[in-house]
Every structure is written in C-alpha cells, then in structure tokens.
C-alpha positions as CSV (number, residue, x, y, z in Angstrom):
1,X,0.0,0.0,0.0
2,X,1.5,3.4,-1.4
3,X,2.6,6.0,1.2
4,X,-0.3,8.4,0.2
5,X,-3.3,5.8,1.2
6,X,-1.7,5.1,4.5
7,X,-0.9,9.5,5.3
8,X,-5.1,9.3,4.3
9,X,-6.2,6.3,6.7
10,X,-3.9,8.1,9.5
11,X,-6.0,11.4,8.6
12,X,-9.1,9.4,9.2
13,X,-8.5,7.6,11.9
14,X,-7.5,11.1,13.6
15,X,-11.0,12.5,12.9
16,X,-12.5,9.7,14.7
17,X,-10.5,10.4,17.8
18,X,-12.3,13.7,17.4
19,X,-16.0,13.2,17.3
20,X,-18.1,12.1,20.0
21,X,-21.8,13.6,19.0
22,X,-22.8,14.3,15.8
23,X,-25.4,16.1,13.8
24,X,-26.5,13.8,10.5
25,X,-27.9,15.1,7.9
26,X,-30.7,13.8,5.4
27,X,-29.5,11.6,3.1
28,X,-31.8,9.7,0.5
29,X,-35.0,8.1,3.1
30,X,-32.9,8.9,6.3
31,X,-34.3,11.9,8.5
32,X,-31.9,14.3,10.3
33,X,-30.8,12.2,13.3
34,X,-28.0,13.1,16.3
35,X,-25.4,9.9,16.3
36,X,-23.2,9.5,19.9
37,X,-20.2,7.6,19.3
38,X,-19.1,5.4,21.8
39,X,-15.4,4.2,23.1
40,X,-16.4,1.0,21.5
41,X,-17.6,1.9,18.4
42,X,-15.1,3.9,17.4
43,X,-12.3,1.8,18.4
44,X,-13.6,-0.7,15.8
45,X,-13.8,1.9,13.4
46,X,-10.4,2.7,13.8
47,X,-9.5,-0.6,13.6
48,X,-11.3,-1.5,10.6
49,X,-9.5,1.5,8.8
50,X,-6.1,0.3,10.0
51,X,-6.6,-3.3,9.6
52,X,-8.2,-3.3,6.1
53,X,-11.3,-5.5,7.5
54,X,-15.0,-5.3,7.4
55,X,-17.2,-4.9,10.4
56,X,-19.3,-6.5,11.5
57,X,-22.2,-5.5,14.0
58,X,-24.6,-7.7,16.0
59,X,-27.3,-6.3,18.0
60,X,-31.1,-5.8,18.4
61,X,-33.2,-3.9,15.9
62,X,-33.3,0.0,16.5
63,X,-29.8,-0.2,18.9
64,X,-28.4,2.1,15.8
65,X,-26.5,-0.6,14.0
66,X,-27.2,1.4,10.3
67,X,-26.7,4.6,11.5
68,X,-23.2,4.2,12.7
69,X,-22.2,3.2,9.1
70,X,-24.1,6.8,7.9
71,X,-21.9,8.8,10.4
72,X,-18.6,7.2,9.8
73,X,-19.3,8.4,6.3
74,X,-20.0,11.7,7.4
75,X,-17.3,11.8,10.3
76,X,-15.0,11.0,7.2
77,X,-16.5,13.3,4.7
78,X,-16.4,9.7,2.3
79,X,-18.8,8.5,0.1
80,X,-22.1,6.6,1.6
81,X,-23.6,3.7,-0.5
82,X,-25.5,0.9,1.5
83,X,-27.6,-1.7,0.0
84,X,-30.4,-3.3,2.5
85,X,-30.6,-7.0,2.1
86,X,-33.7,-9.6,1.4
87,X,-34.2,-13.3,1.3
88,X,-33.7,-12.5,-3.1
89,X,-30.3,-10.7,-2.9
90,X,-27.6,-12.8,-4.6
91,X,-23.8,-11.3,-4.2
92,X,-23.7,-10.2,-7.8
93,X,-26.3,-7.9,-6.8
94,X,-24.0,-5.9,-4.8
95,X,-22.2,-5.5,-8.0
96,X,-24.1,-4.9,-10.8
97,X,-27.9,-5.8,-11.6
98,X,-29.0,-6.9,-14.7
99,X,-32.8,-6.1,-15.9
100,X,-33.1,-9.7,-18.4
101,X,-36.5,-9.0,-18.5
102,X,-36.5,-5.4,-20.5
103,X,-33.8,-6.7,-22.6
104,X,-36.0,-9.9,-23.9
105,X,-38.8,-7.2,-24.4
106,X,-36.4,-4.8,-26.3
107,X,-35.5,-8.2,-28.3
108,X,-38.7,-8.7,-29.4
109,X,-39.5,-5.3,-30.6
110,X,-36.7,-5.4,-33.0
111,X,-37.2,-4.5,-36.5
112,X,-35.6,-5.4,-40.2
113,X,-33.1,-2.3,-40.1
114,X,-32.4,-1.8,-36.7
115,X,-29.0,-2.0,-35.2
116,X,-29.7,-5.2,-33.3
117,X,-25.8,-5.5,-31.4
118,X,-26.8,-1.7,-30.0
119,X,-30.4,-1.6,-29.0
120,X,-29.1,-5.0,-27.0
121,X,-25.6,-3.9,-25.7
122,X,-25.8,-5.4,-22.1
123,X,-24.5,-1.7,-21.1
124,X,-28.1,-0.4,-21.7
125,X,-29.7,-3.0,-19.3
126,X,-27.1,-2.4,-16.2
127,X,-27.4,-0.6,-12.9
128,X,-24.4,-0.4,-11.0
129,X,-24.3,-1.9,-7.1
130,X,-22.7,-0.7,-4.1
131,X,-19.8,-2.2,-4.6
132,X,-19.0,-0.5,-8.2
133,X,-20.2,2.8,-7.0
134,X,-18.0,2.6,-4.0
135,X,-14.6,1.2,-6.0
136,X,-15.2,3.8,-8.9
137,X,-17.6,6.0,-9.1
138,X,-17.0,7.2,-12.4
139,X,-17.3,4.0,-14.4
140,X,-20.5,3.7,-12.4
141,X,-21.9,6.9,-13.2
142,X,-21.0,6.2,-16.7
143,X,-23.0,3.0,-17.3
144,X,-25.6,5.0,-15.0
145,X,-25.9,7.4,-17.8
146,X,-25.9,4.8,-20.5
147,X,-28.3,2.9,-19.3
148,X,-31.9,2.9,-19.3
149,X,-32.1,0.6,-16.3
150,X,-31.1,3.2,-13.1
151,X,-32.3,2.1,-9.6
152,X,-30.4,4.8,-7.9
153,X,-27.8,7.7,-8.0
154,X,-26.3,7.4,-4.3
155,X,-25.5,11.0,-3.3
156,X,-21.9,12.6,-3.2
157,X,-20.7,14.7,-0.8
158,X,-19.4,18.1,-1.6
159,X,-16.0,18.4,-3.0
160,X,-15.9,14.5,-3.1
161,X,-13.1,12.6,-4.8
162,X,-12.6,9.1,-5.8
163,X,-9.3,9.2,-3.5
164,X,-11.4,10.8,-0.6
165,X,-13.1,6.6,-0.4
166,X,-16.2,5.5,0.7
167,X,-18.3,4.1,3.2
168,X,-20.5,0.7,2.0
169,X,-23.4,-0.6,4.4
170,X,-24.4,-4.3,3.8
171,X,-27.4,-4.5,6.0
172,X,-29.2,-7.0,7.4
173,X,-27.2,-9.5,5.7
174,X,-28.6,-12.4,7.7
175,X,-31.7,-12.2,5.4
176,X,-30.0,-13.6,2.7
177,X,-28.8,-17.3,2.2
178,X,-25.3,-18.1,2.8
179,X,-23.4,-17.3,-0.6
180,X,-23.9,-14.2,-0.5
181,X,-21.5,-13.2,2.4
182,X,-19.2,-16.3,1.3
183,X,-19.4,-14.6,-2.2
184,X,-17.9,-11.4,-0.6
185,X,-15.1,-12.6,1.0
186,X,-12.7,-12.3,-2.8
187,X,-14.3,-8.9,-3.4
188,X,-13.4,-7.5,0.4
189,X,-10.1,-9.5,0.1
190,X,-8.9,-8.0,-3.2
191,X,-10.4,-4.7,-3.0
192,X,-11.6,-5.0,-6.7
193,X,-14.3,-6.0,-9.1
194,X,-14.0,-7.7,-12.4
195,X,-16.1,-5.9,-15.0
196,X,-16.8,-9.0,-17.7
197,X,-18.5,-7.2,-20.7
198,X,-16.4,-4.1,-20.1
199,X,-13.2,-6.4,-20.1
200,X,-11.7,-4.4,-17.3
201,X,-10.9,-4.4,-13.2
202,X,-12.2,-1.5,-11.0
203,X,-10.5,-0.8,-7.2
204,X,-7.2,-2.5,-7.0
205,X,-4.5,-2.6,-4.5
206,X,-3.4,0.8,-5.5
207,X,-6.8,2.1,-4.9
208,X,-7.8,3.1,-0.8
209,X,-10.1,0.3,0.1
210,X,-13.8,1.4,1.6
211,X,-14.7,1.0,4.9
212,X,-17.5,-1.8,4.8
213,X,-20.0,-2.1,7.6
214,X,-22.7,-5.2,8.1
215,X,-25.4,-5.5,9.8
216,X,-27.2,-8.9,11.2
217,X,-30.0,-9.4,13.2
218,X,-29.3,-12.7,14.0
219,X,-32.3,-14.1,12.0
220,X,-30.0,-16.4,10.7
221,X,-26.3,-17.5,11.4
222,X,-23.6,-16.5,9.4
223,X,-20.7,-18.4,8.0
224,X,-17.6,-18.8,10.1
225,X,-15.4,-18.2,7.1
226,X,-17.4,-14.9,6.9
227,X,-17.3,-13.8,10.5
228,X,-13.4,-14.6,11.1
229,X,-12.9,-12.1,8.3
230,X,-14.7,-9.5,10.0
231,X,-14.1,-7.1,12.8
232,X,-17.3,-7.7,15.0
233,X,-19.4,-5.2,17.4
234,X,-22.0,-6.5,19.3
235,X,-24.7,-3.5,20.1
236,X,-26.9,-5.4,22.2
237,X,-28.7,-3.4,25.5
238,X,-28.0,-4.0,28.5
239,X,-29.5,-7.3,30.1
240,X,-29.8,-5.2,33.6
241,X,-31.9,-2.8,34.0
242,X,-30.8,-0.4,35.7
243,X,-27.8,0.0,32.9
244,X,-30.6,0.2,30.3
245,X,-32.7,2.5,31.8
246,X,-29.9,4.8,32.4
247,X,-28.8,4.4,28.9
248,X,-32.4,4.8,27.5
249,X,-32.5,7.6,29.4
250,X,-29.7,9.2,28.2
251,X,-30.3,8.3,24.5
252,X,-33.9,10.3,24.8
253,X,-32.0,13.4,26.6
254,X,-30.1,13.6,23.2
255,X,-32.3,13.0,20.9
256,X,-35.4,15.0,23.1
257,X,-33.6,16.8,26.0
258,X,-36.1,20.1,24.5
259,X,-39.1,18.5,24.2
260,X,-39.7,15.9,27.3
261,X,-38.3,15.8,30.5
262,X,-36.5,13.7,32.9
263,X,-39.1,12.4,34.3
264,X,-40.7,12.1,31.6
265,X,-38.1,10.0,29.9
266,X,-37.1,8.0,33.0
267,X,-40.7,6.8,33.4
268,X,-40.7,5.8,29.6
269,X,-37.5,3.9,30.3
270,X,-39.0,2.2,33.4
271,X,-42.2,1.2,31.3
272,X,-40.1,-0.4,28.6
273,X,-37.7,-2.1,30.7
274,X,-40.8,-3.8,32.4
275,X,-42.5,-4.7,29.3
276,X,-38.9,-5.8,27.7
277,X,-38.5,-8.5,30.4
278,X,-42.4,-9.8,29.6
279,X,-41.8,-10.3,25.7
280,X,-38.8,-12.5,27.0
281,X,-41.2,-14.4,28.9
282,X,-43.2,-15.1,25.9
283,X,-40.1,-15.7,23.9
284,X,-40.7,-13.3,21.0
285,X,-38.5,-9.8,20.4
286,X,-39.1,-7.3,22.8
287,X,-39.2,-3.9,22.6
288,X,-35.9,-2.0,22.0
289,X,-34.5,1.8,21.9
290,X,-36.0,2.3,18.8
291,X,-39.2,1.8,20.4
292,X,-38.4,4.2,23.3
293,X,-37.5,6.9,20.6
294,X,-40.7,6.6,18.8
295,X,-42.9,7.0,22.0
296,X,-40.9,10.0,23.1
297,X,-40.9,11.8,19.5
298,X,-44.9,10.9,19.9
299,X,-45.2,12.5,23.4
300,X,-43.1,15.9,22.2
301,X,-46.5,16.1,19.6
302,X,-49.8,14.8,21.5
303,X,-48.3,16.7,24.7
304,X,-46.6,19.7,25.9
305,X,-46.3,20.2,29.6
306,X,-45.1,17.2,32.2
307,X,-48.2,16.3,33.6
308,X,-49.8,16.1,30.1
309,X,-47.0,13.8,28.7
310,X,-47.2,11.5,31.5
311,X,-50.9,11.0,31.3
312,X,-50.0,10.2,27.5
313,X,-47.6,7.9,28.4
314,X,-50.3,5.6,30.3
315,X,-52.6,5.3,27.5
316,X,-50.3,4.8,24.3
317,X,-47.3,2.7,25.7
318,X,-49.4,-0.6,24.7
319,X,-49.0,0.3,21.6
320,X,-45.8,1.3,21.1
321,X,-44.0,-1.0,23.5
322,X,-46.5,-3.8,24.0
323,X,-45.8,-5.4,21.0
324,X,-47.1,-9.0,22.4
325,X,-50.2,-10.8,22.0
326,X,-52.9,-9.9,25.4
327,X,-54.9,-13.4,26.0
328,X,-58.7,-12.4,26.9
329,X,-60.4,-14.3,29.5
330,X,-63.9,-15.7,27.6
C-alpha cells in the first residue's frame, strides 16, 4: 500500500478520535438524526480502517447498528452507499444488476433495419451496485448514464473525490442465504471487481479500500469463514436494568432533551424495561431503543407540559412498547 493511502487512513483515523456527538444530515430516506459515538464503536472503526477489515455489527433492531455506518461516512467526509438486504439478494447484486426482462422485451420489438448489437448492448440494461459505486464512481456513473435501467444515484458529498473513499453498508445480511457473504469474502479481500463485458478491473490494491459495515439481526447464522474475516461489534442493550434505563435515558435526553423531561423519559425507560422482560417471557422480540425513541418523538407532539406527557404515556405505551399478544379471558 502506497505512502499516500496510509498518510489518508492516519488522517481518518485522527478525525474519529475527534467526534463524540454528531449532527446527521438527510440523506436519501434517512431523517436528520443526532449519532453518539461510543469508546467502542469507534475503536472498531479505527481498527477496521487500520486493519483493512470489514465490520461486523450484532445487535437488536433500533440499537443504531445502520446509522453508525451513515456517520462514519459523514465523520470522514467519504462516500455513503449501503444496500439493504432480502431473502432475493444474490452477491452479484451488490455489483451490478442486470434487468433480463427489458432486454427480452427490447429483443422482441426489434425491426428489419435496426442496429440489433446496439439496442441489446448489455450496457443499456445495467445498474451499478454498491460495490461499483464505491470502487469507482466514475465508471459507475457512466453505465448509470448509459443505461436505461437506473435504480439509484447514491448522493456525493461536496468536493468529493474518488481518492477521498467510501463508506459501504451491507445491512441485514442475515436475510439472505449463505453465498452471498461467502461470495464477498474475494471482493473484500482483493479490494476489486471484475467488469466481464467491459473487459476491465475496478478498485485494486493501489486504490484506498472502503470501509464496509454489516449489519445482522441474528435471524439467521452466518458463516464462520465470513465472520473470522470480520471485525465484529456487538450493540446489544444492557440485560440489567438499571444500565438500560440509564442508557435509555440518556439516549432520549439527546435526541429529546427540549421537548420531554426527565421524568418524563425515565418513566418511559422504566415502562419499557418492564414490558422488555415480559416479551422475553413469551419468547418473541421485545421492545428496544428504537421503540423508546418513537414514543418519546410521539409524546413531544400529543403533549406539551409534564403532567400532560405522563398522562399520555399511560394510554399509548401498549402500543408502542407492547408489541405482544394480550390473551382475553372468555
């Protein structure tokens, strides 16, 4: 690795040591959203720079798993791509896809005189994945242009440079069958994608490899070739509960501090710790930080003084943190 890619990891892994809260702004779907960095996190941030690996993050739903890939982007002023994963994802997806089924229509619309090779040039039926965007954004944005088959433009920052590199969210990967993270483990390895009907190779050694986060949910267990070649995170909460409530607590002062107030929050906290430990009891997912966000952003509209928000808090928390099912007596 060339002296100049090292000098920029060193830069980013100084801006890391940095940050601790950070405003995020809109990008794509994603509201405006405050991220706090943790010792933890960025320590594996810093490693995953230094070490050339991917990361990996366990953790329950809404414990801000996504988001931390979207503010090491911005923390780095690099590049954000992220591609969510289904059960249909293959790993050439994260490439390239391919839209077979406009191409057999263009086929069959073909006239005596038309320039068959042209109207069927494979180029015209590509949309570039994560992965090419990330490794060159150019030749992306190229066959972007070309073709008539464009899923999405992922958003640069200003005064953004191929040599500035880029931030690449796999999430959920746990959704998809096991060949897709097998099938990554060349592309993360080499730092490069082959380009068949372009007959060429984008990224390369000589190119300064993107920081890749992955996200799992533990719906479904990942290969161990996969996970030894990843860094891995594990953003569970706290199992007692006076550490979560404290943290829940704390997480709502950042995100509401102006609109509910400590008691306010702390009772919230209480509630879902409570209703936490009874969807464990019935063995399904309980009810996380994402849930104690959404009843507090609700409680900053239906309500404005204390005593209002607290009433509130009584008659809506079954629905936002009672996510299990209520037997009836007959």
């Amino acid at each position: 690795m060339n002296a100049g890619i090292l000098q920029k990891i060193s830069a980013d892994i100084a801006k890391l040591d940095a940050v601790s809260q950070l405003n995020l702004p809109q990008y794509g779907s994603w509201p405006e959203s405050i991220h706090q960095f943790d010792e933890k996190s960025i320590n594996v941030l810093k490693t995953a720079l230094a070490a050339r690996r991917p990361v990996l993050l366990r953790g329950d739903p809404g414990t801000g798993k996504s988001q931390l890939a979207h503010a090491a982007a911005v923390v780095l002023e690099r590049l954000f791509v992220y591609e969510v994963v289904n059960a249909h994802t293959e790993g050439q997806d994260l490439l390239w896809k391919f839209d077979a089924v406009s191409r057999l229509a263009e086929a069959q619309t073909i006239k005596p005189g038309d320039d068959k090779k042209a109207l069927l040039d494979t180029k015209r039926f590509i949309s570039p994945g994560v992965l090419w965007w990330a490794l060159d954004w150019k030749a992306a944005h190229d066959i972007y242009q070309e073709s008539h088959y464009q899923l999405s433009l992922p958003e640069k920052p200003t005064g953004w440079e191929q040599s500035h590199g880029s931030v690449i969210l796999i999430d959920e990967i746990d959704k998809a069958n096991a060949e897709l993270p097998n099938s990554l483990l060349e592309i993360l390895g080499n730092n490069a994608i082959e380009i068949p009907w372009l007959r060429t190779t984008i990224g390369g050694k000589n190119n300064l490899p993107p920081l890749v986060i992955i996200t799992t949910n533990e719906e479904r267990e990942l290969p161990s070739a996969f996970v030894r070649r990843c860094l891995v995170l594990n953003l569970d909460l706290p199992k007692d509960d006076k550490v979560l409530i404290e943290l829940l607590t704390e997480r709502g002062k950042l995100h509401f501090g102006a609109q509910c107030s400590p008691d306010v929050r702390l009772k919230a906290a209480e509630q879902l710790a409570k209703d936490r430990a009874v969807a464990k009891e019935k063995g399904i997912t309980p009810p996380g930080q994402a849930e104690y966000l959404d009843i507090l952003r609700a409680l900053s509209v239906l309500a404005r003084t204390d005593e209002e928000q607290l009433k509130m808090l009584d008659k809506i928390s079954e629905f936002a943190l009672r996510k299990y099912p209520v037997m009836h007596d007959k």
